[in-house]
TIMI-2910 file (N, C-alpha, C, CB; in pm, 1 decimal, decimal comma, always signed):
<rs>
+----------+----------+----------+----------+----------+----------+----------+----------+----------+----------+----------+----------+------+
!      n_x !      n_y !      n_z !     ca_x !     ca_y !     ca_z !      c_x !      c_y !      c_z !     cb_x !     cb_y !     cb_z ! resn !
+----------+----------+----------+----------+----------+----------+----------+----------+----------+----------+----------+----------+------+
!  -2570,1 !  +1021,5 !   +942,6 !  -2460,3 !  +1004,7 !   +849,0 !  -2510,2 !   +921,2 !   +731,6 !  -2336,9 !   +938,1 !   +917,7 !  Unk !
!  -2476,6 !   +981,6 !   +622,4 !  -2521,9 !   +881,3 !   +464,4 !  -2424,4 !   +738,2 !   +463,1 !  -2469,3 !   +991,9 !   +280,5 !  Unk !
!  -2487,4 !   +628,1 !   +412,2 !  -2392,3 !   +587,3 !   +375,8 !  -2239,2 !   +586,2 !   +332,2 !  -2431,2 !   +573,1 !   +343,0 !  Unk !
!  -2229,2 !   +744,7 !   +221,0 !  -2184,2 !   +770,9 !   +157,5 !  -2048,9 !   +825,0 !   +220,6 !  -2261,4 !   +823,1 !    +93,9 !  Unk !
!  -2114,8 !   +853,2 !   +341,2 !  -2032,9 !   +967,9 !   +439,2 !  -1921,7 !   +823,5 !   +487,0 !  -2160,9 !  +1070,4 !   +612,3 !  Unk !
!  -1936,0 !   +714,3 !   +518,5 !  -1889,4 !   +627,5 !   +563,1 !  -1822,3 !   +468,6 !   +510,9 !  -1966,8 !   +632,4 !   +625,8 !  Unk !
!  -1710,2 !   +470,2 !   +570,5 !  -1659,5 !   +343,5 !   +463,3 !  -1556,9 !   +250,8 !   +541,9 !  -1570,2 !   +409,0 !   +311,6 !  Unk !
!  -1552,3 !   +107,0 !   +514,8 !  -1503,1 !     +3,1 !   +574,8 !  -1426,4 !    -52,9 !   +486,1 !  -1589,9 !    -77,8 !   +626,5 !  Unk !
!  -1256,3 !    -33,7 !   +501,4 !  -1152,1 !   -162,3 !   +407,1 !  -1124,3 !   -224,4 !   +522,7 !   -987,1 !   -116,2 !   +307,8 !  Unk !
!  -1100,4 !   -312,0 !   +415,0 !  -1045,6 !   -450,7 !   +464,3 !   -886,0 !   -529,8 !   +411,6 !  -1166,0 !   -549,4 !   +417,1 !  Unk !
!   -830,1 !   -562,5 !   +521,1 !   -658,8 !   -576,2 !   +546,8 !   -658,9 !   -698,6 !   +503,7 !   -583,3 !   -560,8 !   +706,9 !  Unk !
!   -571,4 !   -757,4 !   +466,4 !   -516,5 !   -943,3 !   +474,0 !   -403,9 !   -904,8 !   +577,3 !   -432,6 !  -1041,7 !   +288,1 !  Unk !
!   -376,3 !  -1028,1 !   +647,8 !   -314,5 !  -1012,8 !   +795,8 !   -205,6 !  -1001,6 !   +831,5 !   -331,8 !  -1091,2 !   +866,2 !  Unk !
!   -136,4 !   -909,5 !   +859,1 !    -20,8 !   -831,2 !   +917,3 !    -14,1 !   -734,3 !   +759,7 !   +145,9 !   -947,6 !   +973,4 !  Unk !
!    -98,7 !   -715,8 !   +728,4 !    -78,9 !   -609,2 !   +589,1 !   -122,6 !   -477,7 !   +623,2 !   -172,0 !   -651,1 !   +449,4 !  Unk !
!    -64,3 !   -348,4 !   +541,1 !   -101,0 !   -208,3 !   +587,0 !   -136,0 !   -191,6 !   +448,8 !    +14,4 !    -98,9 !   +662,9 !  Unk !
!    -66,3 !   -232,3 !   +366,1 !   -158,1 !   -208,6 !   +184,6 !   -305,8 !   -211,2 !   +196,9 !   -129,3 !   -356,5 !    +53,0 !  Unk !
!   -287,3 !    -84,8 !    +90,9 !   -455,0 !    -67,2 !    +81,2 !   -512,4 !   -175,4 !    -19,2 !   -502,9 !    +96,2 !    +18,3 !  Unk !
!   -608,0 !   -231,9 !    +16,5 !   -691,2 !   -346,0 !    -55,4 !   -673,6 !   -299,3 !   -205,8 !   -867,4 !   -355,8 !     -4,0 !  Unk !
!   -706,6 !   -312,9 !   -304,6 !   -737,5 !   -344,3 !   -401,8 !   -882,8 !   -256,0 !   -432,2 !   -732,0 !   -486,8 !   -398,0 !  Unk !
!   -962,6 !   -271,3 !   -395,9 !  -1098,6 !   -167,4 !   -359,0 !  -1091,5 !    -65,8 !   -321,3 !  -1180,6 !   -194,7 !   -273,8 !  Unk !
!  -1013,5 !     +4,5 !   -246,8 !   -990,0 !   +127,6 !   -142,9 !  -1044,8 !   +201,4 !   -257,6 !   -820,1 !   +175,0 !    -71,2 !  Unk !
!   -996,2 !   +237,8 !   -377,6 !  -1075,4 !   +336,1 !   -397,0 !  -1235,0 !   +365,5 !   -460,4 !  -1001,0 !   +387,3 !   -451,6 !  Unk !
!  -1270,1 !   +236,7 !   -468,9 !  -1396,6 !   +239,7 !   -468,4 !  -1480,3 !   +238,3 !   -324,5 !  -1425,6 !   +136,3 !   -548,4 !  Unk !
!  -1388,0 !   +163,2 !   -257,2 !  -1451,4 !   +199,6 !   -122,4 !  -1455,8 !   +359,9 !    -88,5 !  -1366,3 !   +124,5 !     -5,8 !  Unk !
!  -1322,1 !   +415,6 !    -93,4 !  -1334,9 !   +540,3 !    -37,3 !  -1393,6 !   +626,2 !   -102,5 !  -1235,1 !   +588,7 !     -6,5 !  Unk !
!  -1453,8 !   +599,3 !   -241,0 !  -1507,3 !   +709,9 !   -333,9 !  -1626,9 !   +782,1 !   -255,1 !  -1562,9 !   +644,4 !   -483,8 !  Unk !
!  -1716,2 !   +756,5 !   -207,8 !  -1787,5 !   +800,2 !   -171,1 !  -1751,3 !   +907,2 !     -9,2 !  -1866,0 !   +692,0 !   -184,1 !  Unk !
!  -1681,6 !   +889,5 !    +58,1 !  -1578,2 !   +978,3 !   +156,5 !  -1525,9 !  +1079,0 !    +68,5 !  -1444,5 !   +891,3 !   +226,3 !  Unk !
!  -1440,2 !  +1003,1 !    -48,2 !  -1397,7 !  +1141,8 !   -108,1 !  -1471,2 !  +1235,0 !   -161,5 !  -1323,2 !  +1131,3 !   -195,8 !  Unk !
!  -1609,1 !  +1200,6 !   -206,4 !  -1722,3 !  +1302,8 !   -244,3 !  -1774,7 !  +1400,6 !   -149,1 !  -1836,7 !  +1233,5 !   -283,9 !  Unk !
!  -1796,0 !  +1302,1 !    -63,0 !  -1869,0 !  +1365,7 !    +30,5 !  -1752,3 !  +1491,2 !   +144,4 !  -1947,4 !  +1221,9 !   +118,7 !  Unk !
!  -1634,3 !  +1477,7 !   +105,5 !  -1536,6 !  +1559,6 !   +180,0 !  -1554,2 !  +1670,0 !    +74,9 !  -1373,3 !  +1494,2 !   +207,9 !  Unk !
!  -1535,3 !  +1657,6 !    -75,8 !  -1509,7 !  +1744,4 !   -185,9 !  -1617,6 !  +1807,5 !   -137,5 !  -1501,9 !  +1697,5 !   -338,7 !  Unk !
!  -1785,0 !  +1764,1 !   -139,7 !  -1870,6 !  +1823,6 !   -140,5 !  -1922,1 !  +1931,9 !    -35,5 !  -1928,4 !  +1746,2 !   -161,7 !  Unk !
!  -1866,1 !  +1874,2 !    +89,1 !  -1864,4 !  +1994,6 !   +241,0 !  -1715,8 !  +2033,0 !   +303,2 !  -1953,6 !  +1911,5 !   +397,5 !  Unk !
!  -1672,6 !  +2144,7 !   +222,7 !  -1501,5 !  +2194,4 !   +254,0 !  -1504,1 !  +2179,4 !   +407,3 !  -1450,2 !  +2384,0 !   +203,2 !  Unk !
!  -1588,2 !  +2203,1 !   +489,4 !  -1531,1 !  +2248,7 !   +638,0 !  -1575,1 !  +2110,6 !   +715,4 !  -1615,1 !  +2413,2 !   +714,9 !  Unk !
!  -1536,6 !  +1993,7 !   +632,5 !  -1588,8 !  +1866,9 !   +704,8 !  -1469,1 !  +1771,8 !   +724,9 !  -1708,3 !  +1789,8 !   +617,7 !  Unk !
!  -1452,0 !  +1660,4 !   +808,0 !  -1330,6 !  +1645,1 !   +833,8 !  -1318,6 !  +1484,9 !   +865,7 !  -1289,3 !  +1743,8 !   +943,5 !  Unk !
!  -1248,6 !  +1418,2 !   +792,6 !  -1238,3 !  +1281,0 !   +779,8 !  -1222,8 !  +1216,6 !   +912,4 !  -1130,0 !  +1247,0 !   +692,3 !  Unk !
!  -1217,6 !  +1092,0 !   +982,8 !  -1220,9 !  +1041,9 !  +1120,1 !  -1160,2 !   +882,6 !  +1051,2 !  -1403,2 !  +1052,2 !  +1214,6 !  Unk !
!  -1052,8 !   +848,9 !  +1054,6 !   -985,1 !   +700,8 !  +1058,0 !   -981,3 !   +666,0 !  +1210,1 !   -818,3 !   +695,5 !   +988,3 !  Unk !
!  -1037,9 !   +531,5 !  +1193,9 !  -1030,1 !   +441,9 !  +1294,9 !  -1005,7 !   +296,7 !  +1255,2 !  -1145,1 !   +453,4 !  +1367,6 !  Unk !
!   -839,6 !   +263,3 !  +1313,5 !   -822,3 !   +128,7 !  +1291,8 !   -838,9 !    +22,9 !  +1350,8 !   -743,8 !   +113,3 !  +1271,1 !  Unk !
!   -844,0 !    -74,6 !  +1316,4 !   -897,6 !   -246,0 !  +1461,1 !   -793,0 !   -304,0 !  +1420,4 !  -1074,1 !   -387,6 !  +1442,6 !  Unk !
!   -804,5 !   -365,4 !  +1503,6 !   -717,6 !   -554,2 !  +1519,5 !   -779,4 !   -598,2 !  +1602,2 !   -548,0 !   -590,0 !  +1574,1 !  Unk !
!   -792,7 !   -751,3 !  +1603,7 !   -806,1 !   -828,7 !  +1675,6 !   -708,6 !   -852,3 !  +1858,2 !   -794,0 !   -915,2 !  +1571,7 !  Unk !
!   -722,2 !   -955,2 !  +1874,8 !   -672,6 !  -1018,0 !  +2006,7 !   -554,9 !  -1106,2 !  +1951,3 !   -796,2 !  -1112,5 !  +2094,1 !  Unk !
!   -512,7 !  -1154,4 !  +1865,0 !   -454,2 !  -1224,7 !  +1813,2 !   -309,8 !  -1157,4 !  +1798,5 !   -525,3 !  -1262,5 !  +1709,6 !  Unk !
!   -161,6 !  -1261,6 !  +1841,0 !    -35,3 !  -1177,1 !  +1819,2 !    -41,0 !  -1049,8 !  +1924,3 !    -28,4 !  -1121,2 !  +1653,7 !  Unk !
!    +94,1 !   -991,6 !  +1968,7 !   +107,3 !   -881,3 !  +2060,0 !     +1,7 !   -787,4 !  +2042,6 !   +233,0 !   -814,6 !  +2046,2 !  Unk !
!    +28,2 !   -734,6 !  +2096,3 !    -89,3 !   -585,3 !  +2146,1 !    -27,3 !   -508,2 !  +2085,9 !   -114,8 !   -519,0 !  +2313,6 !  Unk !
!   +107,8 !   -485,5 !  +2111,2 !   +188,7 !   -363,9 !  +2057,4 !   +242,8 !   -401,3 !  +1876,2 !   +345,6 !   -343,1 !  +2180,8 !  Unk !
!   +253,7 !   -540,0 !  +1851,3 !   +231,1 !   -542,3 !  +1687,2 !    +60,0 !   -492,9 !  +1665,6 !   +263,2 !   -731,0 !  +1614,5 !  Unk !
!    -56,2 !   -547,7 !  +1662,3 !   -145,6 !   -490,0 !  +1635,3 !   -134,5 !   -394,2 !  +1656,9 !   -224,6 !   -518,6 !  +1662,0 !  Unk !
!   -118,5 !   -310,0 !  +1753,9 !   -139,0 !   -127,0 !  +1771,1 !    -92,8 !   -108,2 !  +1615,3 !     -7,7 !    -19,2 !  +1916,6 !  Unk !
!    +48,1 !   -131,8 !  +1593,7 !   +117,8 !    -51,4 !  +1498,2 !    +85,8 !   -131,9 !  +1359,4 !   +284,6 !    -36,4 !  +1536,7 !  Unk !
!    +14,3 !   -210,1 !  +1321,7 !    -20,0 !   -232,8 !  +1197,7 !   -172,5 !   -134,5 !  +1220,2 !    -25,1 !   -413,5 !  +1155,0 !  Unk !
!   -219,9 !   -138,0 !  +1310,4 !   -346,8 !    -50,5 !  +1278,8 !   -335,9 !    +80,3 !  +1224,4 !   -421,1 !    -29,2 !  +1392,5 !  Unk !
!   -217,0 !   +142,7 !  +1300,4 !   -197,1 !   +256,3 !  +1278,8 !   -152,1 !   +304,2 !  +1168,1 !   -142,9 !   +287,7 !  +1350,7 !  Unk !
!    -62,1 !   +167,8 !  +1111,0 !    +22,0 !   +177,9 !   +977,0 !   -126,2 !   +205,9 !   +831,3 !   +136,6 !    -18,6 !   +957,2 !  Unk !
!   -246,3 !    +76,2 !   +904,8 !   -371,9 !    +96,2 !   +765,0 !   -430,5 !   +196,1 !   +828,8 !   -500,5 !    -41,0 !   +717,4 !  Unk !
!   -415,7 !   +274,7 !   +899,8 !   -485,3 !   +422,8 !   +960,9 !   -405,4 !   +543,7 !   +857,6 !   -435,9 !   +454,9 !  +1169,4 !  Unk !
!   -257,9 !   +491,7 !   +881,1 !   -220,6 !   +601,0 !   +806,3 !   -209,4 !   +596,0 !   +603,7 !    -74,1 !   +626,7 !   +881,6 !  Unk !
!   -186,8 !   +466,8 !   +582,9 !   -218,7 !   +431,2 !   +415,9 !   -377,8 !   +507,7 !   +373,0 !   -234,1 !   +222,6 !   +391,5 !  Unk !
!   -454,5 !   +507,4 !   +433,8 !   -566,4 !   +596,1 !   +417,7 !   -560,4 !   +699,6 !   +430,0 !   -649,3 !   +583,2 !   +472,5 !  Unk !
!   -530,1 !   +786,9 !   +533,1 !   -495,6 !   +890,6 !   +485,2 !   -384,4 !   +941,2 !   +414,1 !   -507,3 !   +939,0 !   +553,6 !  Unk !
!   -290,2 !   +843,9 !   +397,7 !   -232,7 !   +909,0 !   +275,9 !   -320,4 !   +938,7 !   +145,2 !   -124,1 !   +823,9 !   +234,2 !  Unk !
!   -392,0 !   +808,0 !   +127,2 !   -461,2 !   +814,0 !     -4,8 !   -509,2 !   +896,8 !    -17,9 !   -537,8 !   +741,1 !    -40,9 !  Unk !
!   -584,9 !   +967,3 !   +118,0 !   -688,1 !  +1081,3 !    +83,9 !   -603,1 !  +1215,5 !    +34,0 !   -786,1 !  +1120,4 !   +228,7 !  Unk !
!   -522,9 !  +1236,5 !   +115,9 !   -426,6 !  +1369,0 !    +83,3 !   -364,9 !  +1382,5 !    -36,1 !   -315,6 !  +1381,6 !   +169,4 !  Unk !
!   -326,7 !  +1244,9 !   -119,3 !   -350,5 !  +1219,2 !   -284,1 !   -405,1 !  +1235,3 !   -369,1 !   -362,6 !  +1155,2 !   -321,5 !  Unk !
!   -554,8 !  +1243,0 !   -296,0 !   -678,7 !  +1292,0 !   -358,7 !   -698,7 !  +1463,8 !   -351,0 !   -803,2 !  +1214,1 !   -280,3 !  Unk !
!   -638,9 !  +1476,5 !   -291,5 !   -621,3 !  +1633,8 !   -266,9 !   -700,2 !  +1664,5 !   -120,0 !   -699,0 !  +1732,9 !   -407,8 !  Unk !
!   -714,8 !  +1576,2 !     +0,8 !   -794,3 !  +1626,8 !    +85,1 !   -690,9 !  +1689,5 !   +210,7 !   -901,8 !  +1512,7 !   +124,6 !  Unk !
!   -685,0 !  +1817,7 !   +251,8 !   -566,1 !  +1847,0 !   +307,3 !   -549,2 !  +1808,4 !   +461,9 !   -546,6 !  +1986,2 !   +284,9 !  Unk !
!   -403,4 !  +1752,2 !   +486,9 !   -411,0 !  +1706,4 !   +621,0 !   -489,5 !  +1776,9 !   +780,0 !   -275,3 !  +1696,7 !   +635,2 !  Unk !
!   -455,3 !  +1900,7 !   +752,4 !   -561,1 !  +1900,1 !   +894,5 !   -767,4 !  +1869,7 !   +844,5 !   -535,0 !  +2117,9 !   +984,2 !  Unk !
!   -721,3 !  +1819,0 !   +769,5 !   -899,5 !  +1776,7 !   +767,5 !   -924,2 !  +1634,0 !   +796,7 !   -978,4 !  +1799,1 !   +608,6 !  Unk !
!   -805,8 !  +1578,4 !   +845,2 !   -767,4 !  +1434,4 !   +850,7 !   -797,6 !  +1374,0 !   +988,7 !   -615,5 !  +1417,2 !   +818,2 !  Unk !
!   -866,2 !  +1336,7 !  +1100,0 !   -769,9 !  +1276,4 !  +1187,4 !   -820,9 !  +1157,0 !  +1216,6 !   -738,1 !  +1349,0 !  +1306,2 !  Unk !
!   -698,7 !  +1104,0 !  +1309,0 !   -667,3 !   +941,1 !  +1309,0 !   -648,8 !   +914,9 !  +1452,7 !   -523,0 !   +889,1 !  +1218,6 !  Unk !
!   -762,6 !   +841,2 !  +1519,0 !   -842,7 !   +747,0 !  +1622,9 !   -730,1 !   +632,8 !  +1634,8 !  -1011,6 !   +681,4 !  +1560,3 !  Unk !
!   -699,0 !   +639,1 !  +1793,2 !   -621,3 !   +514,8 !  +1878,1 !   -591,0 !   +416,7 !  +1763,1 !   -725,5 !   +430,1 !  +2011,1 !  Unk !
!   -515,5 !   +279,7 !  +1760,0 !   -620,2 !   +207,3 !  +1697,7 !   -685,4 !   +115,3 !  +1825,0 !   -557,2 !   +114,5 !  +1564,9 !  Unk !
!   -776,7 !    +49,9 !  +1794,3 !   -853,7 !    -24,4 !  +1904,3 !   -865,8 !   -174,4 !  +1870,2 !  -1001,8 !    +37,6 !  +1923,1 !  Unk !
!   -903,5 !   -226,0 !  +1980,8 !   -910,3 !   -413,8 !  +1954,2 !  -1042,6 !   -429,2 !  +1940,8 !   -855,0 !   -532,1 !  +2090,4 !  Unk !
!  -1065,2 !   -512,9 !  +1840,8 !  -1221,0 !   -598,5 !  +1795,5 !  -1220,1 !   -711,9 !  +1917,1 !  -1219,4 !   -696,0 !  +1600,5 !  Unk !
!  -1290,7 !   -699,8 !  +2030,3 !  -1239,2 !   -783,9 !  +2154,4 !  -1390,3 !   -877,4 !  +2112,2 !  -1216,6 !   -684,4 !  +2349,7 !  Unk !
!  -1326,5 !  -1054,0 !  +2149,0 !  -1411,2 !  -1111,6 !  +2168,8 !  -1400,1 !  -1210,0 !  +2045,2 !  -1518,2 !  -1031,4 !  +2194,6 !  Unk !
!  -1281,4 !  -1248,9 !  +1968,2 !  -1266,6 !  -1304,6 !  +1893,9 !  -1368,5 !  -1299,3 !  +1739,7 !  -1255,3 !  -1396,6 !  +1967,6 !  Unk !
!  -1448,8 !  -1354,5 !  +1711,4 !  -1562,4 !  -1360,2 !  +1548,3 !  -1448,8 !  -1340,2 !  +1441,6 !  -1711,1 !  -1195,7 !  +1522,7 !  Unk !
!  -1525,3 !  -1264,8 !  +1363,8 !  -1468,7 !  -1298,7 !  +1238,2 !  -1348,2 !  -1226,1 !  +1210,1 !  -1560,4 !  -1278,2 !  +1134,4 !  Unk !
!  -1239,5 !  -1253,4 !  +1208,8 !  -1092,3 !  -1220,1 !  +1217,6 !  -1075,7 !  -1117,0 !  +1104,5 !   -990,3 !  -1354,8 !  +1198,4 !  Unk !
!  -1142,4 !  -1145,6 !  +1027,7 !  -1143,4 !  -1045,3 !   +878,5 !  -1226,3 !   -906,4 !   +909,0 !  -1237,7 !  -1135,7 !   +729,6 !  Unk !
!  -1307,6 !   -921,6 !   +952,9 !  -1392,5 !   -809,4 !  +1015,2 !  -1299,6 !   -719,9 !  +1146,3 !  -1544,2 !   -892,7 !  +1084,8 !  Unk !
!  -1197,8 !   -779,7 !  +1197,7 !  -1141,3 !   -758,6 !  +1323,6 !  -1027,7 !   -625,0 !  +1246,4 !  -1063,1 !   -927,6 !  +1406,7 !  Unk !
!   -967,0 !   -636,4 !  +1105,0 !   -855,9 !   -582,9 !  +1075,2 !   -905,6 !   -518,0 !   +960,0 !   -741,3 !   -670,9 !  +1063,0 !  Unk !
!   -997,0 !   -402,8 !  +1037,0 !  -1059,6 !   -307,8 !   +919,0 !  -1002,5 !   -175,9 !   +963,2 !  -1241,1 !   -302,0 !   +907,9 !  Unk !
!  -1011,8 !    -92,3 !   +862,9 !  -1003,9 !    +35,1 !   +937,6 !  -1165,9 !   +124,0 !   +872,3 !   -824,7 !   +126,9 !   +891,0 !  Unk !
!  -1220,9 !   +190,8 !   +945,0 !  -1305,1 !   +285,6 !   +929,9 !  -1306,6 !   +413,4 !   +896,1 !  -1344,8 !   +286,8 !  +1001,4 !  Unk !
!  -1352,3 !   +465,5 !   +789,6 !  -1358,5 !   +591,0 !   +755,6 !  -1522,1 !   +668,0 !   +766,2 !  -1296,6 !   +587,9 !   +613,8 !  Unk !
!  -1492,9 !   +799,3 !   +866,4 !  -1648,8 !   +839,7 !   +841,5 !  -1621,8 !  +1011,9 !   +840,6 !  -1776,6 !   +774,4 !   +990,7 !  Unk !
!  -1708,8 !  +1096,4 !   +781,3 !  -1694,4 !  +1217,1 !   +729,2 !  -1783,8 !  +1309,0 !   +871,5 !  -1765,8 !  +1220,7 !   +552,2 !  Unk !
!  -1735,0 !  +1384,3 !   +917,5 !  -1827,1 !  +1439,9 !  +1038,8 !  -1824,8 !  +1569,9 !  +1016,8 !  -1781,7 !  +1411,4 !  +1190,2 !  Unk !
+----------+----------+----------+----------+----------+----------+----------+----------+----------+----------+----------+----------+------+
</rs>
């Protein structure tokens, strides 16, 4: 996978807004989707250990789905979309790193 193919935002905490960057972050996803039609985006969101299980689930899912909205904005059509559990960054570190979501082009 290129770099290009792959991309990491980053949340401020209990937030589903897309950063401020997203679309420079995602520029390179969105190329690389424009550039291979039969290729298909993969969101995966985190949270930490921190606060319920079932609030984290659903803010993950909430910056799981603000991304793909963005993309389908961009014109990338939903079944080329899909969107991974969200999962826990287990083991405490860096809390900012914990409430990312992941984008990679497969």
């Amino acid at each position: 996978m290129a770099a290009s193919d792959h991309a990491k935002l980053y949340f401020d905490l209990g937030s589903s807004q897309l950063p401020a960057t997203a679309a420079g972050d995602l520029a390179g996803v969105l190329a690389a989707l424009n550039a291979k039609p039969d290729a298909k985006a993969r969101i995966s969101g985190f949270h930490d250990e921190t606060g319920s299980a079932a609030t984290n689930a659903e803010v993950s899912k909430q910056r799981a789905q603000a991304v793909q909205h963005w993309l389908q904005q961009q014109g990338i059509a939903a079944e080329r979309i899909a969107l991974d559990k969200p999962a826990v960054t287990e083991g405490g570190g860096d809390a900012k790193e914990a409430r990312r979501v992941e984008v990679s082009v497969e």
